[in-house]
C-alpha positions in Angstrom: 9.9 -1.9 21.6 11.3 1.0 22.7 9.1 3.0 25.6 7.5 6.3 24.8 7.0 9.4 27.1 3.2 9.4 29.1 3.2 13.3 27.6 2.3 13.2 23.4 4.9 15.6 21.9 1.9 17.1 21.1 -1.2 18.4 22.9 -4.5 17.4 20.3 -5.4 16.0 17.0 -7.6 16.5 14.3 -9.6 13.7 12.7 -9.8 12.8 9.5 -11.7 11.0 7.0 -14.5 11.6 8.7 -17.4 9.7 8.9 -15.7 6.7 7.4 -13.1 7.2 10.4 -12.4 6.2 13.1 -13.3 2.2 11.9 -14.2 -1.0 13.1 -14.1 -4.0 11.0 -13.9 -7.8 11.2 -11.8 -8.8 8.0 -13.2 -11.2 5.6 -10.8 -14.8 5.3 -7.3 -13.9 3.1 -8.1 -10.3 3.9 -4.9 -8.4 2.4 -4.6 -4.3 2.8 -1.9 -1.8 2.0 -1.6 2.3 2.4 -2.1 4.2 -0.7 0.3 6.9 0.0 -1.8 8.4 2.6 -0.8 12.8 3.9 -2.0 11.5 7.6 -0.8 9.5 10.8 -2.8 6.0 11.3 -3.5 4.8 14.7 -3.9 1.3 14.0 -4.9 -1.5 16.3 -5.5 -5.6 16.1 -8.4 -6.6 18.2 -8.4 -10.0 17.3 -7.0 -12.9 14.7 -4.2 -13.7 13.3 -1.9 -12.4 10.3 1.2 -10.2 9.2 1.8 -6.7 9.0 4.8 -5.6 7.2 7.0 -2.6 6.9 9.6 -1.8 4.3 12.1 -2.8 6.7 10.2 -5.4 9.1 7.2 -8.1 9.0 5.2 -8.3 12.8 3.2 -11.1 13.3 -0.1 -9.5 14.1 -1.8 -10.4 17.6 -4.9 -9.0 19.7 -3.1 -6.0 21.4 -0.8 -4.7 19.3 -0.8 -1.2 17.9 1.0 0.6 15.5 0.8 5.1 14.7 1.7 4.9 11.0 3.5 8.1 9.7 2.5 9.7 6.5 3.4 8.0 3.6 4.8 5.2 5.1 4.5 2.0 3.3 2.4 -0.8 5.0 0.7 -4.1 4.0 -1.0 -6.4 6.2 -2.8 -9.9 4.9 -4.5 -12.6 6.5 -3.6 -16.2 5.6 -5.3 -18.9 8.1 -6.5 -18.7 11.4 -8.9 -16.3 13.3 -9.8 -13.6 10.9 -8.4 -9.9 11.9 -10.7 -7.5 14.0 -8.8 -4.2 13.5 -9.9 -0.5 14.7 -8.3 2.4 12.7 -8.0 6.2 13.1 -6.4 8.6 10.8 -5.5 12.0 12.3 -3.3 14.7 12.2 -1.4 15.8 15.2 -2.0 19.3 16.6 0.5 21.8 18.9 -2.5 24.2 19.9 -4.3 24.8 16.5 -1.2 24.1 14.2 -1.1 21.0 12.7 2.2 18.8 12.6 3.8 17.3 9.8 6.8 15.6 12.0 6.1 14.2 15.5 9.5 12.9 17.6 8.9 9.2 18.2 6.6 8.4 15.8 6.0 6.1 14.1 5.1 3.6 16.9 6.1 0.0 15.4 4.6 -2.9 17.2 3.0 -1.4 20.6 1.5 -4.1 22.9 -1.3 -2.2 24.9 -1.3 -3.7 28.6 -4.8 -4.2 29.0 -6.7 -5.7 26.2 -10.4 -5.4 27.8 -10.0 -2.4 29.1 -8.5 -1.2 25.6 -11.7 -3.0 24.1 -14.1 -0.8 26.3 -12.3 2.3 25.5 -12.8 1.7 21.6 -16.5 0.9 22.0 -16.6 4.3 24.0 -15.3 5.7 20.6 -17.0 3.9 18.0 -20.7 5.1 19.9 -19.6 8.5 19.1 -18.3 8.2 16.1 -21.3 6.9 14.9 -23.5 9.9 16.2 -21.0 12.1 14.2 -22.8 14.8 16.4 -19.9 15.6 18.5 -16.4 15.4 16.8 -14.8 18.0 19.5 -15.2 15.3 22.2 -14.6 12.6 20.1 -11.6 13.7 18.9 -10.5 14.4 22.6 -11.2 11.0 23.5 -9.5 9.6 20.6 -6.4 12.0 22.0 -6.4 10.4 25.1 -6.4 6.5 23.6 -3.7 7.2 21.9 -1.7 9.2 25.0 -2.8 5.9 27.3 -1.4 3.0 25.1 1.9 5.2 23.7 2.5 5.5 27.8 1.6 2.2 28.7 5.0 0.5 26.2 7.7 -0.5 28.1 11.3 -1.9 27.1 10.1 -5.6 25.5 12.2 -7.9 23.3 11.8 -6.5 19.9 8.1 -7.7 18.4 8.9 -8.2 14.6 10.6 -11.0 12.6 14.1 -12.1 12.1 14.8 -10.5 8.7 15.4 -13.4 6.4 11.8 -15.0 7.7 10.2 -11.8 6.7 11.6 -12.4 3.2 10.5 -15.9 2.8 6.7 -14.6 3.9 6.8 -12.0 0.9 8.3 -14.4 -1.4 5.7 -17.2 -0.6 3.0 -14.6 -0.6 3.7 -12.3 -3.5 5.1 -15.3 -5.9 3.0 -18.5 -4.8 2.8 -19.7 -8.5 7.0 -19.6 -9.5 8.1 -20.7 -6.1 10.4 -23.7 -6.4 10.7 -25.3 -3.5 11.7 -24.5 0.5 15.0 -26.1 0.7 15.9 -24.1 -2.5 14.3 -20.6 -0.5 16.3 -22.2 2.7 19.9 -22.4 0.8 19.0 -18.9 -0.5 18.5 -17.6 2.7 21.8 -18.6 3.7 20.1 -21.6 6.2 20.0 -25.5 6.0 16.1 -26.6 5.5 16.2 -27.6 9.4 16.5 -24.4 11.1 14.8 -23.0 8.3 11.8 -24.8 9.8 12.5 -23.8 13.0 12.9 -20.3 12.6 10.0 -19.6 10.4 8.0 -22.1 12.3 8.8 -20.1 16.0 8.1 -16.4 13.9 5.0 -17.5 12.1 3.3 -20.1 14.1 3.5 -22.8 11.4 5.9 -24.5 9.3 6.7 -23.1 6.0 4.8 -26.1 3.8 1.5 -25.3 5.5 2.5 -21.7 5.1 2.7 -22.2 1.3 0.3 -24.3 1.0 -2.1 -20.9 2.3 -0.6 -18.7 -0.2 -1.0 -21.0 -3.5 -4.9 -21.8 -2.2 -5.4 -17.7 -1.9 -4.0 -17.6 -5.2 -5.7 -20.4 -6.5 -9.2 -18.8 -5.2 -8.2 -15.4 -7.1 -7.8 -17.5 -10.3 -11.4 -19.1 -10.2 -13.0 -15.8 -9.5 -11.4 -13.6 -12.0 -10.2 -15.8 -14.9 -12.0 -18.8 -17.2 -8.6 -20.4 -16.7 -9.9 -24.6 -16.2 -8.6 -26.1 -12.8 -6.3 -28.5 -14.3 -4.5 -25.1 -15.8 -4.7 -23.1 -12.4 -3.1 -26.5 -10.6 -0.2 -26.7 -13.4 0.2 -22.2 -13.0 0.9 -23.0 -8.9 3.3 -25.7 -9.5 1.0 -28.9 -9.0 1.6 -31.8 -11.4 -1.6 -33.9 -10.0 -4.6 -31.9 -10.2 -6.7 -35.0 -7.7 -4.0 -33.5 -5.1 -4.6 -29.7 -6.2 -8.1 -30.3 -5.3 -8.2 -32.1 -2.7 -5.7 -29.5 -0.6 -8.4 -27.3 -1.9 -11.5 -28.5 -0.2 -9.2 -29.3 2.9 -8.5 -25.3 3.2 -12.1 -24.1 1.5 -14.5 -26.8 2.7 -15.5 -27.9 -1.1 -13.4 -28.4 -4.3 -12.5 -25.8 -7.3 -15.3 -27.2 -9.4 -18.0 -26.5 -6.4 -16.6 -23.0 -5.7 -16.6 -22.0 -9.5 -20.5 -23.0 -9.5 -21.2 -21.4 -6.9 -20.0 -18.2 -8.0 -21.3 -18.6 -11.0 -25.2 -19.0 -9.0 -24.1 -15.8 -7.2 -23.8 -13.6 -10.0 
């Protein structure tokens, strides 16, 4: 992570999305969320839990601390898969040079800032969220805000670069975005150019797991989807994810949701 100068190369900022923005949210379980294209920068933090935030280029392993300023339009998804869930704080704004706004800033975007005090970080966001939510003074909020985001930028230093080794980034969005066609992992290791081994090792070091348990997340997130938005039966969803014996599909279901397809389809079905 490359440092940044303590002085903003620019001097305020206008909020926006307001009163929706700034945010404060604890994710639900298999949370996943992407940019829509969005004409604004994104100050974006992660509190607490554990997931992935990807780029078009690179995948960060998201962890309490870390920050990002997303530039307009800039493509971005994020997705929880096991663990803590993700406490994240977001502020969209527009940079200002007096009371022009910006539509370039030098050194921005900000990929993969660790802020150096997470408490004190913590206090300064409740600070803002107890004026956002009075929405009766955006002229100091938006001052405040100013001065988070001039703290943290000047607070990164020179540290070993935070996102993934390239070809482990491509195995996540293969494994998350095609659960139900994947093959197998030593096929995804030879593709990768790696022997199954330090396959494991690498994606195991990045991720915090090893890719089977990894997988095994991805096909029970997709396997969830399918009971809530389809009348497909359970032996079908097991055969669509690649499992032969549906006793086993189930039973790696309850291990991951607690109780088995047939439980979790009834009790949708009581909900609605």
């Amino acid at each position: 992570m490359r440092a940044i100068e303590a002085d903003l190369p620019f001097d305020g900022i206008h909020l926006v999305d307001r009163p929706w923005f700034p945010y404060l949210c604890t994710e639900v379980e298999h949370w996943e969320w992407q940019t829509q294209g969005d004409a604004h920068y994104n100050f974006w933090c992660c509190l607490e839990g554990e997931g992935h935030l990807s780029t078009e280029e690179q995948t960060f392993r998201l962890k309490p601390g870390m920050f990002f300023i997303f530039s307009p339009n800039q493509q971005i998804s994020a997705a929880h898969t096991s663990g803590a869930r993700v406490t994240r704080f977001s502020a969209h704004f527009i940079p200002l040079s007096g009371a022009a706004m910006l539509d370039d800033v030098d050194g921005f975007p900000v990929m993969g800032g660790m802020v150096d005090s997470l408490p004190l970080f913590q206090r300064q966001i409740d600070v803002i969220m107890r004026l956002a939510v009075r929405r009766g003074d955006d002229v100091r909020l938006q001052r405040v805000m100013y001065q988070l985001i001039a703290r943290v930028c000047a607070g990164v230093v020179d540290t070993p670069e935070p996102f993934m080794d390239p070809k482990v980034s491509e195995a996540i969005r293969i494994m998350r975005t095609c659960p139900e066609s994947f093959k197998s992992i030593d096929a995804l290791a030879r593709q990768l150019g790696w022997s199954r081994s330090h396959f494991d090792r690498e994606f195991s070091k990045h991720v915090g797991k090893p890719p089977n348990q990894f997988l095994v997340s991805c096909k029970m997130i997709e396997a969830r989807r399918y009971l809530e938005s389809s009348e497909m039966r359970i032996g079908e969803i097991a055969d669509r994810l690649g499992y032969r014996d549906i006793y086993f599909f189930s039973r790696q279901f309850k291990d991951f949701y607690g109780m088995s397809p047939v439980a979790y389809r009834q009790r949708l079905v009581r909900e609605f």
